[in-house]
C-alpha positions in Angstrom: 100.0 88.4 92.2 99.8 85.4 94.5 101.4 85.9 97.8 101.1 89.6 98.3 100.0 90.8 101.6 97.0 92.7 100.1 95.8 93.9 103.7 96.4 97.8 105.1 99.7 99.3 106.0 98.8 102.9 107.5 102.2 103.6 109.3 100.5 102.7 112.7 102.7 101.1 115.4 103.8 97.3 114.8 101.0 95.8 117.0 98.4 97.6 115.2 99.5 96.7 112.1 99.8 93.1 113.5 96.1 93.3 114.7 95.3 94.7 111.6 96.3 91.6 109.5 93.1 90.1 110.1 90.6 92.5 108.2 87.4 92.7 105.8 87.3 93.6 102.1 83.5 93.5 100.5 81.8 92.1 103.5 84.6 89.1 103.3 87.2 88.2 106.4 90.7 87.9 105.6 94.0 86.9 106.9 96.5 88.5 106.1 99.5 85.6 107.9 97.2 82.9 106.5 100.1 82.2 103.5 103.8 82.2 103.7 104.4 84.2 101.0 101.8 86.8 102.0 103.6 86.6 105.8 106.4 87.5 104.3 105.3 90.6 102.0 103.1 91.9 105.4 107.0 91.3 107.3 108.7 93.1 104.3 106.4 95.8 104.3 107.0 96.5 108.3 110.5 96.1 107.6 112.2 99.7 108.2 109.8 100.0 111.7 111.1 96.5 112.7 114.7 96.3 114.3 117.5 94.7 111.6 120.0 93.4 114.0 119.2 89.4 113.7 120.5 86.7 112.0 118.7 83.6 110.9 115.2 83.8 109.7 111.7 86.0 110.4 109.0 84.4 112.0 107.2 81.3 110.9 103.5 82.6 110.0 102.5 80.3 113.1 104.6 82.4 114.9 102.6 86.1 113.9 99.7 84.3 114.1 99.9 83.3 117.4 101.5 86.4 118.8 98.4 88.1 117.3 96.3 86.4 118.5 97.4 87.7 122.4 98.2 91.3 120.5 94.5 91.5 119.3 92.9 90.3 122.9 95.4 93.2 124.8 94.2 95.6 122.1 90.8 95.0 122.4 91.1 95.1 126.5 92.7 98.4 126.4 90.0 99.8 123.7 86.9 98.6 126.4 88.7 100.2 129.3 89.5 97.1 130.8 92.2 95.1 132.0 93.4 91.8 129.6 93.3 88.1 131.2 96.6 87.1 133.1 97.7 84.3 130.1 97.5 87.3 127.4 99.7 89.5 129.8 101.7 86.4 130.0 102.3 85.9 126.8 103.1 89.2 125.6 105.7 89.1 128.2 107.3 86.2 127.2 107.6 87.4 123.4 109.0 90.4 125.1 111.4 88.6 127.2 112.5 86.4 123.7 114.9 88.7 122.9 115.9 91.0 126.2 117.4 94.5 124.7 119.8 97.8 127.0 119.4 100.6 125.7 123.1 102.2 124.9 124.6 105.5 124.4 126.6 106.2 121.3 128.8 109.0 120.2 130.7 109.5 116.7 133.1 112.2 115.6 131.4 115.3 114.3 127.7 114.0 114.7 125.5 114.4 117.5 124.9 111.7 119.7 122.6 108.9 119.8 120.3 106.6 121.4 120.6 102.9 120.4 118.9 99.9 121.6 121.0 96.4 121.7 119.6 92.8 121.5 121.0 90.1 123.4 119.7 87.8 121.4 121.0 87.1 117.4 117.9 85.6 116.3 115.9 87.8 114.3 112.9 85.6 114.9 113.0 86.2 118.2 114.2 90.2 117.6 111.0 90.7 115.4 108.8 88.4 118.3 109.9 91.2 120.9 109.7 93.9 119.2 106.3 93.5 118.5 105.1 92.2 121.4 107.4 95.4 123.7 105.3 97.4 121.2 101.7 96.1 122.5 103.3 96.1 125.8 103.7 100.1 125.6 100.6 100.7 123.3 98.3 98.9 126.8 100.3 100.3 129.6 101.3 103.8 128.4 98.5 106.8 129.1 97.9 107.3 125.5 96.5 104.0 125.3 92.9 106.0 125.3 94.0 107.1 121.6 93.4 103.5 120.5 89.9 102.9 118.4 88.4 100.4 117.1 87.4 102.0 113.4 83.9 102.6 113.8 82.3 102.6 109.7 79.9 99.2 108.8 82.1 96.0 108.3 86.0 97.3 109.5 87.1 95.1 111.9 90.5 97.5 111.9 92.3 99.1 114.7 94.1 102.7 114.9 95.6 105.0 117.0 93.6 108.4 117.2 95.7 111.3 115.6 93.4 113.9 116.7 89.7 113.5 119.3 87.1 113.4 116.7 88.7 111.0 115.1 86.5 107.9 114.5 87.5 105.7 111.4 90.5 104.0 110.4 91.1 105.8 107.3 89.1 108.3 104.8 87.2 105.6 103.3 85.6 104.0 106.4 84.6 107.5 107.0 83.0 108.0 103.8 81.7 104.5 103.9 80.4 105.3 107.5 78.8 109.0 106.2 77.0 106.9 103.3 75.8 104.2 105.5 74.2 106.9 107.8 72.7 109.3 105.2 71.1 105.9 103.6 70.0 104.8 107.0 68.7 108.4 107.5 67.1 109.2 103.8 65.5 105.6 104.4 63.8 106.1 107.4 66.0 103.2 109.0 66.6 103.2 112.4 70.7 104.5 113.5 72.3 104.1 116.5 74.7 107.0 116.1 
């Protein structure tokens, strides 16, 4: 069906998935934001990590798009150990500064209480801009930012979050991709690298 964001969902935090909407299927580069209606099914299928406080529309595909493209470049810095350029820290700052957000206490008869986080801003364009650009923010600043990977099988262009050390592709089928690709280089008498 036409418009379906066909790209992978893995449950990863909102920038990765972001980053992750440009990706390769049978050798082939795709973007994921390229269509509206594809923007919208990648959005929709984000949708219960993203907050739901807004009013007003998502944001434009122009608008992922560009805040990927800064995602991508502070992903990739903090994967090579290095620090991103000042105008990709700035404007991850200012998507996080689109909608400024307290974090408040709540409390409700007979259930335990709870941590909620409050925009002070109604538009869910800029809710959604934040969220995901706080989220980069944390994923590059926080220590565990040496658990991001850049999926190492032939041809994934993907990034993930390392759920355990030896860890190395993005899902089971870059690994088995990357196991084939190795035992052909190997049974071939190619040259590897790894």
């Amino acid at each position: 069906m036409a418009g379906l964001y066909r790209g992978p969902l893995r449950n990863e935090p909102l920038a990765i998935e972001l980053h992750n909407t440009l990706y390769a299927g049978q050798g082939e580069p795709f973007d994921g934001l390229a269509e509206p209606a594809s923007a919208a099914s990648w959005l929709h299928g984000v949708r219960d990590r993203l907050p739901a406080s807004g009013t007003g529309r998502d944001p434009t595909p122009d608008e992922l798009v560009a805040l990927r493209h800064f995602v991508r470049k502070a992903l990739h810095a903090a994967i090579e150990n290095r620090a991103p350029s000042r105008a990709t820290v700035d404007a991850l700052n200012q998507a996080s500064a689109r909608a400024p957000h307290s974090t408040a206490a709540r409390w409700r008869q007979s259930l335990p209480p709870e941590r909620t986080i409050r925009y002070h801003s109604t538009r869910q364009t800029d809710i959604v801009v934040s969220a995901i650009a706080a989220n980069a923010i944390e994923l590059i600043t926080a220590p565990s930012r040496e658990e991001l990977k850049a999926c190492g099988a032939p041809g994934c262009v993907l990034v993930f979050r390392k759920q355990h050390p030896r860890q190395e592709w993005c899902s089971d089928a870059c690994g088995n991709r990357a196991r084939q690709a190795r035992h052909y280089r190997r049974v071939h008498g190619l040259q590897t690298d790894r």
